[in-house]
C-alpha positions as CSV (number, residue, x, y, z in Angstrom):
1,X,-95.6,-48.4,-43.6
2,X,-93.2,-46.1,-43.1
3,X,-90.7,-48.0,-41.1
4,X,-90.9,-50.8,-43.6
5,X,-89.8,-48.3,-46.5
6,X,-86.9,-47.3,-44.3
7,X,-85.7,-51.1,-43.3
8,X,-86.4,-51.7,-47.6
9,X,-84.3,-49.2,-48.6
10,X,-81.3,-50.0,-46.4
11,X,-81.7,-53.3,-47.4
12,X,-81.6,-52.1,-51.1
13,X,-78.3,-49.6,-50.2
14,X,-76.5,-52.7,-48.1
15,X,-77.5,-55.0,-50.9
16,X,-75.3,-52.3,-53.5
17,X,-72.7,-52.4,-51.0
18,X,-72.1,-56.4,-51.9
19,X,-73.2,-55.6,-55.2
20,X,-70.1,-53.8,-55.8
21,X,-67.9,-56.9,-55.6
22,X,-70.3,-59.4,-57.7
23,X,-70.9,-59.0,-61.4
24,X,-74.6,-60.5,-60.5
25,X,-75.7,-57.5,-58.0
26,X,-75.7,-54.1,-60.2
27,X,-74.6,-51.9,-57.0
28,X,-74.5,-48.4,-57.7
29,X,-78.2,-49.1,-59.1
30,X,-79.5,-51.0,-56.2
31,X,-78.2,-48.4,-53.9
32,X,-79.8,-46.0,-55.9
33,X,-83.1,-48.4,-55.1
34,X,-82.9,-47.9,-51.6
35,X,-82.9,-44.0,-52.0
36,X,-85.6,-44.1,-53.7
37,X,-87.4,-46.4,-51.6
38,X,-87.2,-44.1,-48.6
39,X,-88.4,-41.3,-50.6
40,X,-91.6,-42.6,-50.5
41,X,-92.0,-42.6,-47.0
42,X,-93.6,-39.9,-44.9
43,X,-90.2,-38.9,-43.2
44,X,-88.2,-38.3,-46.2
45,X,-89.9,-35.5,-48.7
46,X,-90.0,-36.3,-52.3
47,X,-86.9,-34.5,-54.1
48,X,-86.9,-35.4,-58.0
49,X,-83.9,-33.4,-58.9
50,X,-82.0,-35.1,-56.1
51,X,-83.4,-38.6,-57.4
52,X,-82.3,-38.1,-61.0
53,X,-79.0,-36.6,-60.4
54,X,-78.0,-40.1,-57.8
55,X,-79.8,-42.3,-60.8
56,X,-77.5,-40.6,-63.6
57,X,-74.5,-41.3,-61.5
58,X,-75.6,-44.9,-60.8
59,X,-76.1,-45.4,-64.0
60,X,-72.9,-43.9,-65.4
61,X,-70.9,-45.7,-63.0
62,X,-72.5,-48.8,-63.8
63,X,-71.7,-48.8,-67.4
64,X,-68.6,-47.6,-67.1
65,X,-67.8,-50.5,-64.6
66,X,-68.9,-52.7,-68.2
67,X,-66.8,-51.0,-70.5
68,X,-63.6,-50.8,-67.7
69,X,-62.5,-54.4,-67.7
70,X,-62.7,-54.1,-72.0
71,X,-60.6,-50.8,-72.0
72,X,-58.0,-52.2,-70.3
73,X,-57.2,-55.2,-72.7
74,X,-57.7,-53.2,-75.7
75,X,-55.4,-50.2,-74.3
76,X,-52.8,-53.2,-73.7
77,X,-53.1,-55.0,-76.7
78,X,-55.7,-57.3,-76.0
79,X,-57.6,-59.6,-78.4
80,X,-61.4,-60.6,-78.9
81,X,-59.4,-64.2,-77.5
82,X,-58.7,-62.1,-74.2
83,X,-61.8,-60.8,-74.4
84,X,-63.3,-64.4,-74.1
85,X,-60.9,-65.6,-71.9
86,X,-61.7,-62.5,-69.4
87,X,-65.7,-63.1,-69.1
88,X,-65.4,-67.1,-69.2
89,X,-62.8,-66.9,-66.1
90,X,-64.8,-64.0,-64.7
91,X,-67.8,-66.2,-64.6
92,X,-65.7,-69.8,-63.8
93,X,-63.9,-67.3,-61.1
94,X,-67.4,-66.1,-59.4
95,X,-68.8,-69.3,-59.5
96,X,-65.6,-71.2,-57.7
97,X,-63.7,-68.2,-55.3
98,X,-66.9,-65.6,-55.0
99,X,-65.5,-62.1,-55.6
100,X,-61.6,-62.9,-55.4
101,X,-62.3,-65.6,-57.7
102,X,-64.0,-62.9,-60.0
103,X,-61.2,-60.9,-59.9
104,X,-58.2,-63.6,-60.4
105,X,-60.3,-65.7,-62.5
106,X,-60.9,-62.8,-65.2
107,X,-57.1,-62.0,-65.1
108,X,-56.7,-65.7,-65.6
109,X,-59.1,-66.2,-68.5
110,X,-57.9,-63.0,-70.2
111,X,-53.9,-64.7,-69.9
112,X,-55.3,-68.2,-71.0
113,X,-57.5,-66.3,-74.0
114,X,-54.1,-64.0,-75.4
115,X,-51.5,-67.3,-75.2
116,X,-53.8,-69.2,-76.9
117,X,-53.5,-66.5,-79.4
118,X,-49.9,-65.2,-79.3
119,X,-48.5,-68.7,-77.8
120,X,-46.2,-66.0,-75.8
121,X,-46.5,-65.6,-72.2
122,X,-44.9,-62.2,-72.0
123,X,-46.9,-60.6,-74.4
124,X,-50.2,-62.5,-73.2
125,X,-49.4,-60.5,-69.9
126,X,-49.7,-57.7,-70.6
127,X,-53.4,-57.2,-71.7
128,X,-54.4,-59.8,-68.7
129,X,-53.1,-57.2,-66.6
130,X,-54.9,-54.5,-68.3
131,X,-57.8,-56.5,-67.7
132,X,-57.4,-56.9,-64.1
133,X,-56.6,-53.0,-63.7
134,X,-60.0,-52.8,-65.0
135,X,-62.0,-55.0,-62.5
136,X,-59.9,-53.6,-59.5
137,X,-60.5,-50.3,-60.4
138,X,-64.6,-50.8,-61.2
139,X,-64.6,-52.4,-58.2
140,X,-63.3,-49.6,-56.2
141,X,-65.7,-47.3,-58.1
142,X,-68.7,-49.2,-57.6
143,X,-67.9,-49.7,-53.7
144,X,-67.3,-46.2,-53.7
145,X,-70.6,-45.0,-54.9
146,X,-72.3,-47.4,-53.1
147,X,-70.9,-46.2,-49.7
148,X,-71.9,-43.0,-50.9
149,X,-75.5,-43.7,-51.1
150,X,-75.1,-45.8,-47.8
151,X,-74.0,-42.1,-46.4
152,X,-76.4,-40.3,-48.6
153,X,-79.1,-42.8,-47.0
154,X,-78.0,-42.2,-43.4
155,X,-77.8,-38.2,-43.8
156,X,-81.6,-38.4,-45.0
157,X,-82.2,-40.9,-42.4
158,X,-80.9,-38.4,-40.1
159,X,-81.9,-35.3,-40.9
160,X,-85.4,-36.0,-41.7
161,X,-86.4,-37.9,-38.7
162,X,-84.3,-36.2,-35.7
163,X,-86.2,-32.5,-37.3
């Protein structure tokens, strides 16, 4: 039973890993799965403080990674158009180019969503690129933590079963 909680939970943490470029796959939070997972093996001793502290940031990061994209076209000027225009071509983008598509296709729908409203491609720019800022950088983040927990997962791996 205990072997199987190990393979589950890096199958959770390498699951978080792809997470991080898909808007379908919370990451940070199914990394987080897999460390938990493993802590209820034999191998790996319980450690609630350590399991709360690695949920909090999950969590944080994983609304933050919401709000990021949002921040971005309203700290450029964006409008609620942008903001349409942003999550229709984030969703067209996933569905037809997978996690590049994601990325382009929100910068895309944010630039179709402003000219619509401003009819001015300069100043529909702008917040579009605000908008992709914030992807990119969430992105980043998210793959970041996650790699984290892949290392966090590793370390316990590691440590607990060499000992």
């Amino acid at each position: 039973m205990d072997i199987f909680l190990i393979i589950i939970g890096l199958i959770f943490c390498l699951i978080g890993l792809i997470g991080s470029f898909t808007p379908i796959i919370p990451g940070p939070i199914t990394s987080w799965l897999g460390l938990l997972v493993i802590h209820f093996s034999d191998f790996i001793p319980f450690n609630s403080k350590f399991l709360i502290i690695t949920f909090l940031i999950a969590a944080f990061i994983f609304f933050i990674d919401l709000i990021l994209p949002v921040l971005g076209l309203k700290k450029l000027g964006g409008t609620k158009n942008g903001l349409i225009g942003a999550t229709l071509g984030l969703l067209i983008g996933l569905v037809v180019g997978g996690p590049f598509g994601l990325i382009f296709g929100s910068f895309f729908g944010a630039l179709s969503g402003e000219y619509i409203q401003k009819n001015n491609l300069k100043q529909s720019l702008k917040p579009a690129l605000g908008t992709f800022i914030g992807i990119v950088t969430g992105t980043i983040v998210k793959f970041l933590t996650t790699t984290a927990f892949l290392g966090l997962y590793i370390y316990l791996i590691y440590t607990n079963l060499i000992s």
